[in-house]
C-alpha positions as CSV (number, residue, x, y, z in Angstrom):
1,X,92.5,151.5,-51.4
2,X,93.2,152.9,-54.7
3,X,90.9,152.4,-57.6
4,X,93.9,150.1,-59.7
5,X,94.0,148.1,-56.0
6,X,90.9,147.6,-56.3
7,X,89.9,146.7,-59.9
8,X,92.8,144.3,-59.4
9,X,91.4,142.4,-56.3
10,X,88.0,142.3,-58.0
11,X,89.5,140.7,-61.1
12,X,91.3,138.3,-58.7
13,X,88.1,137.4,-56.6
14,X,86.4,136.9,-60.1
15,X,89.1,134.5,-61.0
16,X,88.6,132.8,-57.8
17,X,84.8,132.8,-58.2
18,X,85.0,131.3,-61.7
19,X,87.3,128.7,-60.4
20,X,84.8,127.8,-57.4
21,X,82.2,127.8,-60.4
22,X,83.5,125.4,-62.9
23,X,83.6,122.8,-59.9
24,X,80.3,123.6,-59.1
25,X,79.6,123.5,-62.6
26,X,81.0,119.9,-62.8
27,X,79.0,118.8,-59.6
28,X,75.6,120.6,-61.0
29,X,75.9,119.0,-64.6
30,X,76.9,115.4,-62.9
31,X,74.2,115.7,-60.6
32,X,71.6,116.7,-63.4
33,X,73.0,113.6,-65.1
34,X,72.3,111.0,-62.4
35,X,68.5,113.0,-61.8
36,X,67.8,113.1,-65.2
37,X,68.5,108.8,-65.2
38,X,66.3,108.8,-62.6
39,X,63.4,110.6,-63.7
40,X,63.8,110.4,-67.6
41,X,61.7,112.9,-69.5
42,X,62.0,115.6,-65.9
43,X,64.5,117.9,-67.5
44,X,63.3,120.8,-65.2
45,X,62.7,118.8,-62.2
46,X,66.0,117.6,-62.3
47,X,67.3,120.9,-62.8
48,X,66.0,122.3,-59.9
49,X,67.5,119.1,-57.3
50,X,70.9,119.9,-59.0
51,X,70.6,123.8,-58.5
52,X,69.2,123.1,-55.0
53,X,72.5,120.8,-54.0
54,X,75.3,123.3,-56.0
55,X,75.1,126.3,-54.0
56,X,75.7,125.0,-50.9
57,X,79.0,123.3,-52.2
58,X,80.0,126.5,-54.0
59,X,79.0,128.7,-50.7
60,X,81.2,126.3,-48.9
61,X,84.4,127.1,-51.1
62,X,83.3,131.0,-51.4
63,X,83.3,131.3,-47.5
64,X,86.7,129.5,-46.9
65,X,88.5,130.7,-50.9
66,X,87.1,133.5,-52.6
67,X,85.5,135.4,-49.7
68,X,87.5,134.7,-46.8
69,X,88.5,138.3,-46.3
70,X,84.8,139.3,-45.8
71,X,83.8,137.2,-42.7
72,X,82.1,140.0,-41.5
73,X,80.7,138.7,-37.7
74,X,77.4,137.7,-38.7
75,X,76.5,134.0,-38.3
76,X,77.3,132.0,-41.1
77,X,74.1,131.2,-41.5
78,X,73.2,134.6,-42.3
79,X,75.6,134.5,-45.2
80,X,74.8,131.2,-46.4
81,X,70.6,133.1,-46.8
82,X,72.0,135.7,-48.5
83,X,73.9,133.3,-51.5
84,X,71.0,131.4,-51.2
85,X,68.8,134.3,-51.5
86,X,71.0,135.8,-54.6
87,X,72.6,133.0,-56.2
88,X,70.4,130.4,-55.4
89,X,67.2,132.2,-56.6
90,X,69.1,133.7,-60.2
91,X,70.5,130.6,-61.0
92,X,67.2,128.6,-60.6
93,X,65.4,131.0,-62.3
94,X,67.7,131.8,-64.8
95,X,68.1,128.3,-65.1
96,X,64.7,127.0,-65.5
97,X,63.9,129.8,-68.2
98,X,66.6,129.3,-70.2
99,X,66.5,125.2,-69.8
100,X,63.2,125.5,-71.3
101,X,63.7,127.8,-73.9
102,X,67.2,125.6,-74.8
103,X,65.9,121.8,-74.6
104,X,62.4,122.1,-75.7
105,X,62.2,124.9,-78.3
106,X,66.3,125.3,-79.4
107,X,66.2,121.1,-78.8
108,X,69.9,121.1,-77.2
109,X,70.9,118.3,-75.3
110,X,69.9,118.7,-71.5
111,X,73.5,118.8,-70.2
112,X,74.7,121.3,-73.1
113,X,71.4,123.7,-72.4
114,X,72.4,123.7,-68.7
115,X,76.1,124.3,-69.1
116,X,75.1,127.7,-71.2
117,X,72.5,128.3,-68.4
118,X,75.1,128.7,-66.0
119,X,77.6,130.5,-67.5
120,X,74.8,132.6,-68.4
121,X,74.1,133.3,-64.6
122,X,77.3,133.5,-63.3
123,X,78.1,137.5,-63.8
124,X,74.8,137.8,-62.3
125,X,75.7,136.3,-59.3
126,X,79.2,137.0,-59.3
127,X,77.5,140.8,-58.9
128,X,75.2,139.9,-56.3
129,X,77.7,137.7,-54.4
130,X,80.6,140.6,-54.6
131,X,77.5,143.1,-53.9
132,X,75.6,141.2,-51.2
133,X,75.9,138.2,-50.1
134,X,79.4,138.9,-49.2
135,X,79.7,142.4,-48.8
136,X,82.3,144.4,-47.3
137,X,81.3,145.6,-43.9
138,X,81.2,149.2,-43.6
139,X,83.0,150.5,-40.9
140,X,81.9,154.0,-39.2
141,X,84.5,156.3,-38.1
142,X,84.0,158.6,-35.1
């Protein structure tokens, strides 16, 4: 694969990840809106059910949409530790910090704090995603 190939199918695979992201995006901020009803004055609590619920979904479409092409033979359950592992640990950590630093000392709105949150994560782990969770399998020729 040439180099213009392949800067091309990583800008198409970022497209796709984006696209996968901003429904995720919708589900995490709708969920953080119902938990943050529930448990008024939790900001970070609820952050963390609605980070804990959005990776799976966005694994989900990753493995069948943005991915596909890297199946690479290992259980899917192997995959879905590595996203989890990468994306699930940066965005609730990234998350968490910067909810923090956005609601209480910035004093945005929850929902706006979170939406910057994850854009702020997402190169992070488109990286790790691209890098990692869904790597392409090297193949050894004899």
């Amino acid at each position: 694969m040439n180099l213009l190939t392949s800067d091309l199918n990583t800008l198409i695979r970022w497209g796709k990840f984006n696209l996968v992201g901003v429904v995720g995006m919708g589900l995490q901020l709708a969920l953080l809106a119902v938990f943050s009803r529930l448990a008024p004055g939790h900001y970070l609590i609820a952050t963390v059910a609605a980070i804990e619920i959005t990776p799976l979904h966005n694994f989900a479409w990753h493995v069948r949409f943005t991915w596909r092409d890297r199946r690479d033979g290992s259980p899917l359950v192997i995959q879905l530790l590595r996203f989890h592992l990468s994306n699930g640990l940066v965005s609730l950590i990234g998350n968490i910090l910067l909810m923090r630093v956005l609601v209480s000392h910035a004093h945005l709105p929850v929902l706006a704090a979170n939406a910057i949150a994850i854009v702020c994560c997402s190169i992070v782990n488109f990286a790790l995603s691209d890098l990692w969770a869904f790597a392409r399998v090297r193949r050894e020729w004899a």
